[in-house]
C-alpha positions, -999 to 999 in steps of 0.1 A, spaced: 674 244 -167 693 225 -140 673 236 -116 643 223 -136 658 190 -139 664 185 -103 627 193 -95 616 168 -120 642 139 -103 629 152 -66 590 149 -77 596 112 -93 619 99 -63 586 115 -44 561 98 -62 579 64 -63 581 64 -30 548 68 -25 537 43 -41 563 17 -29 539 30 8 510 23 -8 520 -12 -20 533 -23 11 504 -11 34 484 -32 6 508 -59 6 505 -60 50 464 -54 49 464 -86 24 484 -109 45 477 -100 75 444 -83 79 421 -102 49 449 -133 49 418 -152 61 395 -145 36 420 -145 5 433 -181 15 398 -190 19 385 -183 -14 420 -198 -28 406 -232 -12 371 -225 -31 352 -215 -2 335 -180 14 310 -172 35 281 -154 16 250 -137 24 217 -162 28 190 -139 22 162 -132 50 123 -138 43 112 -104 39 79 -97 61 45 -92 51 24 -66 46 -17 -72 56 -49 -50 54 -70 -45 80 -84 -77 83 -51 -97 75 -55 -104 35 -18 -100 25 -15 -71 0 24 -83 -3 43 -113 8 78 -134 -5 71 -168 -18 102 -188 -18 114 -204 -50 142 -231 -56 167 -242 -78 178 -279 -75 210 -292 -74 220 -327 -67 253 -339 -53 255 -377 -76 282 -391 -51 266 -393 -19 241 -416 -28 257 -454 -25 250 -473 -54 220 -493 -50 198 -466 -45 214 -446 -75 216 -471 -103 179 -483 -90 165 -449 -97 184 -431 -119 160 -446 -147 132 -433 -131 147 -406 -120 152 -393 -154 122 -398 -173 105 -378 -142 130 -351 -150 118 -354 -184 82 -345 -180 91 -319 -152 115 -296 -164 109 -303 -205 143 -295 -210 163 -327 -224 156 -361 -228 157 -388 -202 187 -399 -218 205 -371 -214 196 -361 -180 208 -406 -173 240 -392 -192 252 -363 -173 240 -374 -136 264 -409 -143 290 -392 -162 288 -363 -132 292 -396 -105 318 -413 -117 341 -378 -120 332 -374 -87 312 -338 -92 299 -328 -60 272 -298 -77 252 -308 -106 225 -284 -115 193 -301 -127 177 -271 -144 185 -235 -143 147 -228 -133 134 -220 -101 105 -240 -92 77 -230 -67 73 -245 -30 46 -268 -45 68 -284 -72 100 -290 -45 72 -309 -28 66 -330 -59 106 -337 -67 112 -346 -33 90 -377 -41 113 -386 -70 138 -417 -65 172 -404 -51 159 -372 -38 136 -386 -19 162 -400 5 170 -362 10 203 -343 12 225 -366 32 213 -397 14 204 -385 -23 225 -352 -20 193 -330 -34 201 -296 -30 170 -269 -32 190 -237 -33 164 -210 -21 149 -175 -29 125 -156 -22 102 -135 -44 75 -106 -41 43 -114 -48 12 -93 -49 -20 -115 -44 -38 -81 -54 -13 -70 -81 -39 -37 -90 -54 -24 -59 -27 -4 -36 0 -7 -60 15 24 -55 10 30 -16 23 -9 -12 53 1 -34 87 -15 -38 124 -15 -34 149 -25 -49 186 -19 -57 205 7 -76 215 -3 -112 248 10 -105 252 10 -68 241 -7 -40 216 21 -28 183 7 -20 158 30 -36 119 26 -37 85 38 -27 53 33 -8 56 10 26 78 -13 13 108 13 11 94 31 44 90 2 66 121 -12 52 137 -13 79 110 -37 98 102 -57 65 134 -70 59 152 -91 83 190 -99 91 204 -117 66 223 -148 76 256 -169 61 270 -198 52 298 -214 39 298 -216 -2 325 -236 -21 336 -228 -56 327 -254 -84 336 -254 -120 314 -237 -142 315 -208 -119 290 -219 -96 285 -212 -54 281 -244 -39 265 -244 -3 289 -267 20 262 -275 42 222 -272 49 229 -254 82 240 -219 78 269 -206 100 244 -172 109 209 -177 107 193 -154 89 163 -133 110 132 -132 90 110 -95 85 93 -84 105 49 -80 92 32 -47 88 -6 -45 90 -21 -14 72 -52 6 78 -64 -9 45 -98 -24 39 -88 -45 9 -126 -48 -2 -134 -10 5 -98 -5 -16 -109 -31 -44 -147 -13 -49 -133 24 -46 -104 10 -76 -132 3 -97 -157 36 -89 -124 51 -98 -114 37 -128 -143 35 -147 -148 73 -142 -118 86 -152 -122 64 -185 -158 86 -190 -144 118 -188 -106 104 -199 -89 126 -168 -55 129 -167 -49 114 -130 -79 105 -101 -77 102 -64 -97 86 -41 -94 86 0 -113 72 25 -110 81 64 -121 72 95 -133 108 113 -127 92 148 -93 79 148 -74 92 115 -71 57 101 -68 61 60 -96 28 49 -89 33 13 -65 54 -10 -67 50 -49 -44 65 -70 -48 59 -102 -29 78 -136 -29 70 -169 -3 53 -187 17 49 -229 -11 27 -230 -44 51 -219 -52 27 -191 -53 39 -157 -29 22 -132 -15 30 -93 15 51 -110 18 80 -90 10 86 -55 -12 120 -61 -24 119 -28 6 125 -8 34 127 -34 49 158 -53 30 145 -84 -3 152 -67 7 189 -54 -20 210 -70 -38 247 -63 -69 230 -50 -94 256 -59 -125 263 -38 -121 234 -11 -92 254 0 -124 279 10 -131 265 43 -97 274 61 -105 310 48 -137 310 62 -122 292 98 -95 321 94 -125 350 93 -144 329 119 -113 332 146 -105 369 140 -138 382 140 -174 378 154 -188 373 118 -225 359 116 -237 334 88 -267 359 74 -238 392 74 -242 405 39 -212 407 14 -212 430 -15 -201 406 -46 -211 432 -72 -233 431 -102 -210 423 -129 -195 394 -122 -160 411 -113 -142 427 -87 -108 442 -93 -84 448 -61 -58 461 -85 -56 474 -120 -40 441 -133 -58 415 -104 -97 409 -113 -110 384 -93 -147 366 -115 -175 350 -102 -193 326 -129 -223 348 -127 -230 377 -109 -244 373 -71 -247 412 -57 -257 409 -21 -251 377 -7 -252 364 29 -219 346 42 -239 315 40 -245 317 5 -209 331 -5 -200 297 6 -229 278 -7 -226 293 -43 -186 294 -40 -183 331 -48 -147 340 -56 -155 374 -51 -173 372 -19 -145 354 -1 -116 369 -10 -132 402 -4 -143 392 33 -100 379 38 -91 410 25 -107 430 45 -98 414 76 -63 406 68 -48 431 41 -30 447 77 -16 416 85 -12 391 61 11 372 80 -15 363 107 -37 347 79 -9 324 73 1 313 109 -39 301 108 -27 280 80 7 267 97 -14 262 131 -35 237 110 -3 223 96 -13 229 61 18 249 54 40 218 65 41 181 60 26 160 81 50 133 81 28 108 73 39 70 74 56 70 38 86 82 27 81 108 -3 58 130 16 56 166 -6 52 200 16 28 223 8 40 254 -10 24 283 8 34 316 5 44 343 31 47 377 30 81 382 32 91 361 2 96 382 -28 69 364 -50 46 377 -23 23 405 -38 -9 427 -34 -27 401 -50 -18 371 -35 -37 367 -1 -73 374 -19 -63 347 -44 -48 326 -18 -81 329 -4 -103 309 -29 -71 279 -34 -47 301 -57 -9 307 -55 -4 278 -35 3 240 -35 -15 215 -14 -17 176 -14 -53 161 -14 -41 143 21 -36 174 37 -70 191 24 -86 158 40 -68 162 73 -85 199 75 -117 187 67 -114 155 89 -108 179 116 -137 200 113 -160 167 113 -140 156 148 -151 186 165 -118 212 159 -97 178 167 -71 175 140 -54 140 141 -24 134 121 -37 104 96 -23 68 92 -18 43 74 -1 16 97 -18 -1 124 7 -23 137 39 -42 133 40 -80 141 61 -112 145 44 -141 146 7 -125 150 22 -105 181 25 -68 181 58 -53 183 49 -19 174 16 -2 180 10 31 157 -23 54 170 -32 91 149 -10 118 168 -31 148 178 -19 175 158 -38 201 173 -67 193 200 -90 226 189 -78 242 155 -109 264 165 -137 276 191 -163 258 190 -183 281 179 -160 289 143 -163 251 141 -200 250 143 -207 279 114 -181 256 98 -203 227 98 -231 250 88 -215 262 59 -206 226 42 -242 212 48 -253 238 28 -233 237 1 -249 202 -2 -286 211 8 -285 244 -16 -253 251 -31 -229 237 -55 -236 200 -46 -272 199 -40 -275 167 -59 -259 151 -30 -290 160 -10 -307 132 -22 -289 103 -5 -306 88 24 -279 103 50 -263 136 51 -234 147 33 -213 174 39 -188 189 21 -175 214 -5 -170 213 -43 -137 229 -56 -129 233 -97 -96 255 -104 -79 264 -134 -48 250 -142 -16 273 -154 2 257 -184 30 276 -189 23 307 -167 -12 315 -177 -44 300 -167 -62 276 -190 -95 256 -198 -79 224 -185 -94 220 -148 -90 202 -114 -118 191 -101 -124 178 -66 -150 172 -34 -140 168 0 -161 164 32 -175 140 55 -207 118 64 -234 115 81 -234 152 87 -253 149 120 -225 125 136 -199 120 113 -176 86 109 -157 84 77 -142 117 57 -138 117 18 -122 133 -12 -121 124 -45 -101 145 -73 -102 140 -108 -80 160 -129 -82 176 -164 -115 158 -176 -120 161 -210 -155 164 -215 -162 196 -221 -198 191 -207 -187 179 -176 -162 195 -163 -164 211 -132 -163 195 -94 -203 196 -92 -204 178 -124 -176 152 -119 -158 148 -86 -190 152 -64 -213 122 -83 -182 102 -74 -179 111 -40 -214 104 -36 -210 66 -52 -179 61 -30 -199 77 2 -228 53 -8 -205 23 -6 -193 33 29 -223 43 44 -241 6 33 -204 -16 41 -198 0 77 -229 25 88 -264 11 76 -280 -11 99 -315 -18 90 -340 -26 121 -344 -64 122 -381 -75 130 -386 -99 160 -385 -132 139 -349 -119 129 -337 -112 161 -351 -145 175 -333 -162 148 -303 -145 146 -287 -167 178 -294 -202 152 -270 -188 127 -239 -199 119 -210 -179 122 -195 -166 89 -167 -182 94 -179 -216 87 -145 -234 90 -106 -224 96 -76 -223 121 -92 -227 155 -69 -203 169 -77 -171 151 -116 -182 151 -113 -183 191 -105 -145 185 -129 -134 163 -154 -148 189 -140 -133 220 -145 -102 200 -175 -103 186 -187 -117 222 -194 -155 211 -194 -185 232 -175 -209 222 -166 -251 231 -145 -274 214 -146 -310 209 -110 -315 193 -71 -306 202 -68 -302 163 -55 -270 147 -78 -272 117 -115 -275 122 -155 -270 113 -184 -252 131 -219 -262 141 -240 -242 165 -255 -256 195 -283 -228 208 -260 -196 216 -228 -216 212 -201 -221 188 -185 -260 188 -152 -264 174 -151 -299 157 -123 -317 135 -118 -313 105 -102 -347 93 -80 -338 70 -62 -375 59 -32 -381 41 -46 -390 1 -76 -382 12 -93 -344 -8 -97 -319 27 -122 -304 29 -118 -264 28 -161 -250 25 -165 -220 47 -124 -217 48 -110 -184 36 -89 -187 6 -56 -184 21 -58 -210 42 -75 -234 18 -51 -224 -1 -25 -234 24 -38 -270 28 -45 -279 -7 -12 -274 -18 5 -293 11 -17 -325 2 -4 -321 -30 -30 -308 -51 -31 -279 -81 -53 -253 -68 -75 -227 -90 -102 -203 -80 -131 -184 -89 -150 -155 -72 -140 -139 -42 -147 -140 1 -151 -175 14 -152 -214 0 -182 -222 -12 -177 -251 -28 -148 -276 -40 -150 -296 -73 -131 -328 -58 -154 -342 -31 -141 -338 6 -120 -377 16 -121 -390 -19 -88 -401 -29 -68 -386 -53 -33 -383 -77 -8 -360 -63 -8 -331 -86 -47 -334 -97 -64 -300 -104 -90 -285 -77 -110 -258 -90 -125 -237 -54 -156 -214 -61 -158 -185 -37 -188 -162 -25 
């Protein structure tokens, strides 16, 4: 028992004496090392954080897909101004605050700002709101805070906000972030969290003083750090090609009410990604960019029969195959490699050629021809797949990427029946991205270029950071396996599962792909549907898929039937935006040098470059940033555009942005219709007007 007791004395004198340590080292670390900071904040000021302009992101052609507005929230300091111009306009003050902020009477806001001057507050918040860039404008023509921080003591405490001019189209690939709920983590999605690094500054600081009421006071206007704005990112997005793709989309996955739809768009040559939809439907039934099903775990799916072709390429590099061999399919309909593993065709084939086992997407066929040249060596059918890098992500330019699940032999789900139904898009996992990249490949000549979604990053117009499509792999085939490739997907299109294809005025190819989907470990009636492949056939430029998954009409609901029609409306779009170029006739051509330019009217800066591009003379008549166009034989002139103080500017031929831009900073309420370029303007051009009148724009 004594020696009990002792222990217990020993372990207390231990433990107060360890904490008597920890409160001194406390005690030192307060005083000495954060003395600065404590005795600060005990006079009512800190430093704190003054938040950096986050950058934008742009399509192709620089429409902004997302960019921070700043908003305000207005203070004023009643002491500073000396009493003649306070008492003057403190009347009119008021009943301007009145009609602004519709919060209290003009009497009350007289009340509190006098009350507030002669007790010598030095922060008096006006309103609680934050107001746009537009209305500080507006109340920084009111008396007092007109004469501006050192001589009305107006204080516009700012912040910045997202905005999505497009708040639909590339919702999920533009994404967000944001913080933690209960940590500081930054978590998020799409290129806003990837590029998050290059989006979103250094913040800067400034000295804050505590007020009464609990409020953070900025001491002065010029911050002690400076905070470094973003930095902008500029996609491979064509916001119009997006916008028209949504739509196709959309409406077809309300006909057939799918589960989830994806749509992608790629240039063959250089990888770029032009448009990628995503679209799943919500509580409500209505289909929004929830999910990112084209690169994302969400959109990991057995692909079915477009997984066909890297069979096929497999066959075509380990053997000297010919398109007219023949291959037994049977004539029932069914082919069993084991007792428990039948592998069905729709409808019994018997003797097909290769050709045709493609064309007509026999199950059997194929996984009897990777059988039989593989069954030895499995493994060497899967280092095909991992040399294409379909086994792997590609680490594409956004953070969430999912890898593939492939199978190998020596994993212990690995069984006789797995390579033939790997074969035909079984027992596996892909993302729609990665079956693109295989078929983009084939359509660049074996060439398989890793695909991206960023062009560029910028500060100030000037590029910082240059992104190109990495080569994956320069040949993922002879030429020669990459030539019966080709074969193969124009027939399915000329006489196979997608014929109706054949009937646009370019070639298509491609392959059509439905597989079953396993609920619960057995495969059901539900389906995924898909078509992928490229266009024109005979020299291709842009590469295509389009899933739908799960349609629910029970008449349409396999790829022929669903996914390839869409394909063909998207392919249509393409083919007429970027590829068609009709003949002109000779009175055309001769008349083609009198027309203006599109771009009627702008900032002469970026109109200089669109000319140098496009190979346009040009001259100009003014020094003036802002200006107009009118043609003089083969050239361009650049001539002012007079835009007066009171005076309506006038924006025809501008783009909306920077009409946008111009109207606001003369002071007037804009609103639009239509979409492209300014076609007209309800208030004349130099007619005077009331700051804050409406201007409605009508676009074309």
């Amino acid at each position: 028992m004594r020696r009990l007791i002792l222990l217990r004395v020993r372990i207390s004198f231990w433990l107060v004496g360890l904490l008597a340590l920890v409160m001194m080292y406390r005690i030192v670390h307060i005083q000495f090392v954060d003395g600065d900071t404590w005795r600060s904040r005990a006079r009512g000021l800190d430093n704190r954080t003054i938040e950096a302009t986050r950058g934008n992101i742009y399509s192709d052609n620089g429409s902004l897909l997302a960019t921070s507005l700043p908003f305000y929230r207005v203070a004023i300091d009643p002491t500073i101004a000396d009493s003649l111009v306070f008492y003057s306009g403190i009347d009119s003050l008021s009943m301007l605050l009145e009609r602004f902020y519709k919060e209290k009477s003009a009497v009350q806001y007289r009340k509190e700002l006098v009350e507030a001057r002669q007790k010598k507050r030095l922060y008096k918040i006006l309103s609680m709101k934050y107001i746009s860039h537009k209305d500080k404008r507006i109340l920084e023509t009111y008396p007092i805070l007109r004469e501006g921080r050192s001589g009305g003591g107006v204080i516009f405490e700012k912040i910045n906000r997202r905005t999505h001019p497009y708040p639909n189209l590339a919702r999920r690939t533009v994404g967000f972030i944001s913080e933690g709920d209960t940590t500081k983590e930054l978590i998020g999605k799409g290129l806003e969290f990837s590029f998050n690094e290059q989006l979103s500054g250094r913040d800067g600081e400034a000295l804050y003083q505590f007020i009464a009421g609990g409020y953070w006071k900025p001491v002065h206007d010029v911050s002690k750090v400076r905070p470094e704005n973003g930095l902008d990112v500029q996609t491979t997005i064509d916001i119009n090609l997006q916008d028209t793709i949504h739509r196709v989309l959309d409406k077809k996955l309300r006909q057939y009410d799918a589960d989830y739809g994806v749509a992608i768009v790629m240039e063959v040559a250089t990888g770029e990604v032009k448009a990628i939809v995503n679209l799943g439907k919500n509580s409500k039934g209505e289909y929004t960019e929830n999910n990112n099903y084209a690169v994302g775990n969400s959109g990991l799916a057995e692909p079915g029969s477009t997984f066909k072709l890297a069979s096929m390429l497999a066959i075509f590099e380990e053997t000297q195959v010919k398109l007219d061999d023949i291959v037994q399919t049977g004539s029932t309909g069914e082919y069993s490699f084991f007792d428990d593993a039948v592998m069905r065709d729709i409808v019994p084939y018997g003797k097909l050629t290769l050709q045709e086992v493609f064309e007509k997407s026999s199950n059997i066929g194929t996984s009897r021809l990777v059988h039989k040249y593989f069954r030895k060596d499995p493994m060497r059918y899967v280092e095909h797949l991992a040399n294409w890098h379909l086994t792997s992500p590609i680490d594409f330019q956004m953070v969430g990427e999912a890898a593939p699940f492939i199978k190998k032999p020596t994993d212990a789900s690995w069984s006789g029946s797995t390579l033939p139904w790997m074969s035909i898009g079984y027992e596996l996992k892909i993302s729609p991205m990665h079956i693109l990249m295989l078929y983009n490949a084939v359509a660049n000549n074996g060439k398989m270029l890793q695909p991206i979604i960023v062009k560029r990053v910028l500060r100030a117009n000037k590029t910082v950071l240059e992104y190109e499509a990495k080569v994956l792999n320069a040949q993922i085939a002879s030429p020669r396996s990459i030539d019966m490739a080709k074969q193969l997907l124009e027939g399915v299109v000329t006489q196979g599962t997608a014929k109706a294809l054949s009937k646009a005025d370019y070639k298509i190819a491609g392959k059509t792909g439905t597989a079953e989907k396993v609920i619960k470990g057995k495969y059901t009636e539900d389906h995924y549907t898909s078509f992928v492949g490229y266009f024109p056939a005979d020299a291709p430029r842009y590469s295509c898929i389009v899933v739908v998954d799960d349609p629910k009409d029970k008449n349409d609901r396999y790829a022929s039937q669903v996914a390839a029609p869409i394909f063909k409306d998207i392919a249509d779009i393409v083919y007429n935006k970027f590829i068609y170029k009709p003949i002109p006739t000779k009175a055309e051509a001769d008349s083609a040098m009198l027309r203006l330019p599109v771009i009627k009217a702008g900032l002469r800066d970026e109109l200089d470059v669109l000319c140098q591009k496009f190979g346009i003379q040009t001259f100009t008549q003014t020094d003036k940033d802002w200006v107009q166009t009118k043609v003089q034989g083969d050239t361009v002139v650049w001539l002012e555009n007079n835009i007066q103080p009171k005076l309506v500017p006038n924006v025809i031929g501008m783009r909306l942005r920077d009409a946008i831009f111009i109207l606001e900073n003369a002071g007037l309420k804009v609103s639009y219709k239509g979409k492209g370029r300014i076609k007209a303007q309800s208030l004349s051009p130099n007619t005077a007007f009331k700051k804050g009148s409406p201007i409605l724009l009508r676009l074309e």
